[in-house]
C-alpha positions in Angstrom: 66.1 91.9 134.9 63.3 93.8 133.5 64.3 96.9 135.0 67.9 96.7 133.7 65.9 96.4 130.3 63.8 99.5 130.9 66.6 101.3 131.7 68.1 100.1 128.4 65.2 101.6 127.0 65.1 104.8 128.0 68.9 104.9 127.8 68.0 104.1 123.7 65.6 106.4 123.2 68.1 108.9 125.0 70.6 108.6 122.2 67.4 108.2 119.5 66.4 112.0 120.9 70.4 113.4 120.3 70.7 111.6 117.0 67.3 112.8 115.7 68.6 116.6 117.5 72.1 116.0 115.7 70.2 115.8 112.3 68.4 119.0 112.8 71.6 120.1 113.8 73.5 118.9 110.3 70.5 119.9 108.4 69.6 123.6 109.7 73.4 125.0 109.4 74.2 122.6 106.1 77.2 121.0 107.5 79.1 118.7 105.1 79.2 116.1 107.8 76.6 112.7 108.3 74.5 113.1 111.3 75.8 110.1 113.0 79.1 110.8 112.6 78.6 114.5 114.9 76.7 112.3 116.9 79.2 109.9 118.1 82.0 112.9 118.0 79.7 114.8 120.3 78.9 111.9 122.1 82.4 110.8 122.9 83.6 114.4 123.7 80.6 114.3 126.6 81.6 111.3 127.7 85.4 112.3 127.9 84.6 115.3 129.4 82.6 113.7 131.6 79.6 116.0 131.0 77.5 112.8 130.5 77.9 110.2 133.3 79.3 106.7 131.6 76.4 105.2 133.5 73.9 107.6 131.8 74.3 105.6 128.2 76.2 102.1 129.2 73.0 99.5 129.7 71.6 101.0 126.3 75.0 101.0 124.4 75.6 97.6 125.8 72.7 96.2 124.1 73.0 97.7 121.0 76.4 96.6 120.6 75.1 93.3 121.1 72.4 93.5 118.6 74.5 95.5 115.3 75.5 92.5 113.7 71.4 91.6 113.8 70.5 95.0 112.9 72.6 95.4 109.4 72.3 92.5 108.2 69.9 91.4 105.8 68.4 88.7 107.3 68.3 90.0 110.8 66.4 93.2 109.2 63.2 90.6 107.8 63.3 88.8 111.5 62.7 92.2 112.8 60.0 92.7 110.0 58.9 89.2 110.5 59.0 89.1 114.2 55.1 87.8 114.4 56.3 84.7 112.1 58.9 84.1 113.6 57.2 83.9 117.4 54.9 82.0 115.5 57.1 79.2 114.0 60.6 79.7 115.5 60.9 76.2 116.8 59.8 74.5 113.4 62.3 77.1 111.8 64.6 76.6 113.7 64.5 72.6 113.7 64.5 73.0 109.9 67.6 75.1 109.8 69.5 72.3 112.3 68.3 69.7 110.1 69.2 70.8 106.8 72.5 72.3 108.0 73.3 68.7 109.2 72.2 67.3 105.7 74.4 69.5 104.0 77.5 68.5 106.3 76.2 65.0 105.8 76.7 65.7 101.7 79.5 67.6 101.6 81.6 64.8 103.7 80.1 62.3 101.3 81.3 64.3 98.4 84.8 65.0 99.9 85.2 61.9 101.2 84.1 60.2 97.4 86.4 62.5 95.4 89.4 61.8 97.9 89.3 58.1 97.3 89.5 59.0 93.4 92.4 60.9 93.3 93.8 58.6 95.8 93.8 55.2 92.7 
């Protein structure tokens, strides 16, 4: 397992490297195009013309597609920042978040449940 991870890694840091070269790219010759946007067009012609294996970018690509949602959304960008925290206290967290998501089902059923009877009389 941890070597399929390592490759991961490298296979991430491979794309990092032509991202960061696709932004010199855009920047140097002014083109009216985002940087990640030549990347993935570049990316995908390599790929189709198979000038870059599928296996060369699949066990990184796998694992960020796995992780976008966490990485654009809010509050999986301050676990990232708050990593430390939450290695620290994920299991109280995480009991917390159980618990009061529980308590709030428990409320709102309560509610429903009260204001159906009303408008039932």
């Amino acid at each position: 397992m941890s070597v399929r991870w390592a490759v991961a890694a490298v296979q991430i840091a491979g794309l990092c490297l032509f991202f960061t070269a696709c932004q010199w790219v855009v920047a140097r010759l002014h083109l009216p195009v985002p940087a990640g946007l030549l990347a993935l067009v570049l990316l995908l012609a390599a790929l189709l013309l198979r000038w870059v294996p599928e296996g060369a970018v699949s066990e990184g690509g796998d694992l960020i597609l796995k992780i976008l949602g966490a990485l654009f959304v809010p509050p999986g960008i301050a676990l990232v920042k708050q990593f430390g925290l939450l290695r620290a206290h994920g299991v109280a967290l995480g009991i917390t978040l159980l618990a009061a998501l529980f308590v709030g089902q428990i409320i709102a059923g309560k509610v429903a449940s009260h204001w159906t009877r009303d408008s039932a009389r």
